[in-house]
C-alpha positions in Angstrom: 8.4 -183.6 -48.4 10.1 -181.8 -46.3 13.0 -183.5 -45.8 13.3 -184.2 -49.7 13.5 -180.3 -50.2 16.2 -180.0 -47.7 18.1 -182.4 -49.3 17.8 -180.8 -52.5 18.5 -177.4 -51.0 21.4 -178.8 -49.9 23.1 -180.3 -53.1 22.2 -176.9 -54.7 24.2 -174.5 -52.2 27.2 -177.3 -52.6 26.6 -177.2 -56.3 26.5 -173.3 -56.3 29.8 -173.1 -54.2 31.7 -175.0 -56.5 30.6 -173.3 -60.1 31.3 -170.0 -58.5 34.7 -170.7 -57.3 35.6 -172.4 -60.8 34.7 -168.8 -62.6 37.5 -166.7 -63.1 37.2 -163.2 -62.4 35.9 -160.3 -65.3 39.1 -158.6 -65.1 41.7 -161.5 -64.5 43.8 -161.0 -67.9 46.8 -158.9 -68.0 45.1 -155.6 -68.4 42.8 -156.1 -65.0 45.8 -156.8 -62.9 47.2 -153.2 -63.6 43.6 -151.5 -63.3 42.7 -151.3 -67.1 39.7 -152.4 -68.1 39.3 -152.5 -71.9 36.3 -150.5 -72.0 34.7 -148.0 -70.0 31.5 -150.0 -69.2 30.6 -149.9 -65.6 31.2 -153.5 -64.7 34.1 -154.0 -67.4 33.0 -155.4 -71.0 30.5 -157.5 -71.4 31.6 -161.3 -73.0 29.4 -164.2 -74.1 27.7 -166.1 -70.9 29.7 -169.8 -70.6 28.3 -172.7 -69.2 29.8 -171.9 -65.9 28.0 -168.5 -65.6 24.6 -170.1 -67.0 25.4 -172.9 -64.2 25.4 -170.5 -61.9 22.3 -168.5 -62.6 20.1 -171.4 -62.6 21.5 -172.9 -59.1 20.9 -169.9 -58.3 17.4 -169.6 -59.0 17.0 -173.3 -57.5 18.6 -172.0 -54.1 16.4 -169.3 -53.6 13.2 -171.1 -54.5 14.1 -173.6 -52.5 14.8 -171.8 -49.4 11.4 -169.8 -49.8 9.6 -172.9 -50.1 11.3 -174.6 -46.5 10.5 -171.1 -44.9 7.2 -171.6 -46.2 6.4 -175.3 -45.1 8.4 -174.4 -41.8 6.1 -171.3 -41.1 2.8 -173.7 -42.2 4.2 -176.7 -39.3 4.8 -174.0 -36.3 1.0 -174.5 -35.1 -0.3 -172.3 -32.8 2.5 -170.7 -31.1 4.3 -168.7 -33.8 7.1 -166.6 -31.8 9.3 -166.9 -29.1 7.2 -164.3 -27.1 3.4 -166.1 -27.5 5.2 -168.9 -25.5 3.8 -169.3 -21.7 5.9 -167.4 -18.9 7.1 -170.0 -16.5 6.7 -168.4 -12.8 9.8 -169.6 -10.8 8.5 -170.7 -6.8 8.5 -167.7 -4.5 11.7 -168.6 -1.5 11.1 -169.4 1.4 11.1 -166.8 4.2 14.5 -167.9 6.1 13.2 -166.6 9.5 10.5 -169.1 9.5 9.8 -170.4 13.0 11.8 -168.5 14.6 11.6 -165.8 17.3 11.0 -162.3 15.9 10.0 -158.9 16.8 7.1 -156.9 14.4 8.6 -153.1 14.3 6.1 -150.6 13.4 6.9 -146.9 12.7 5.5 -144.0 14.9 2.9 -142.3 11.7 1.5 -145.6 11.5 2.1 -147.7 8.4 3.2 -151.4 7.6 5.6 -152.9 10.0 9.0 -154.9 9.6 9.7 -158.1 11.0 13.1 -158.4 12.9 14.8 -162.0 13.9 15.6 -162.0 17.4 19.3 -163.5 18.2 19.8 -166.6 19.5 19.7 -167.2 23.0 21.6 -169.6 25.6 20.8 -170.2 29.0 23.0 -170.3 31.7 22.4 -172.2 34.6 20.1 -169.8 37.0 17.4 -170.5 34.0 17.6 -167.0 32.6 18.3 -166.9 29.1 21.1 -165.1 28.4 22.3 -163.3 25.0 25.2 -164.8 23.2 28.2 -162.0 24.1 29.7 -159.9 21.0 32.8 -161.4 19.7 34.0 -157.9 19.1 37.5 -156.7 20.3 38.1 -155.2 23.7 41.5 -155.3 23.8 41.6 -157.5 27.0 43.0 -161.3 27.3 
């Protein structure tokens, strides 16, 4: 049903695009391109409706009740999430801690209060066995 109203919603906005391009304009004689308007009616006088204008009023009609009707059937087949913000928040996984498994110092402040954990630098040994820290790679202006 629903896709035999779409097609037929479809048809009718083609159909409605042509007849209202084929319709010439209320003030496209001679008078209207100079800004007369042969009669001081708001909207320019009024002439007998042609098929083109009835063509048009019907389509539409059509259009629009079509277009009420598929936002109707499309509202009905949504089920039981009806808006973007009903949907389910999807958590993302928390990261993993990076200094995990390696040597670190807990840091505490003086008042008391929760601590912060500090990764220690890596260390090399040297040959005597003692572990050694890795020197700065700073400048000191010696060769």
């Amino acid at each position: 049903m629903v896709i035999l109203l779409t097609i037929v919603h479809v048809i009718v906005c083609l159909f409605l695009i042509i007849v209202v391009l084929l319709q010439s304009g209320k003030a496209a004689d001679l008078a209207g391109a100079f800004g007369g308007m042969g009669s001081q009616t708001a909207f320019g006088p009024r002439g007998a409706a042609t098929v083109l204008s009835k063509a048009t009023t019907i389509a539409a009609v059509v259009f629009m009740l079509t277009s009420l009707s598929l936002s109707v059937m499309a509202s009905r087949n949504s089920g039981s999430v009806s808006t973007v913000l009903d949907k389910p928040v999807q958590t993302l996984p928390t990261p993993k801690d990076p200094n995990a498994g390696k040597p670190s110092v807990t840091v505490t402040p003086e008042g008391g209060g929760k601590g912060v954990t500090v990764p220690l630098p890596p260390q090399t040994e040297t040959k005597g066995g003692e572990a050694k820290a890795p020197e700065s790679k700073s400048g000191t202006g010696k060769k």
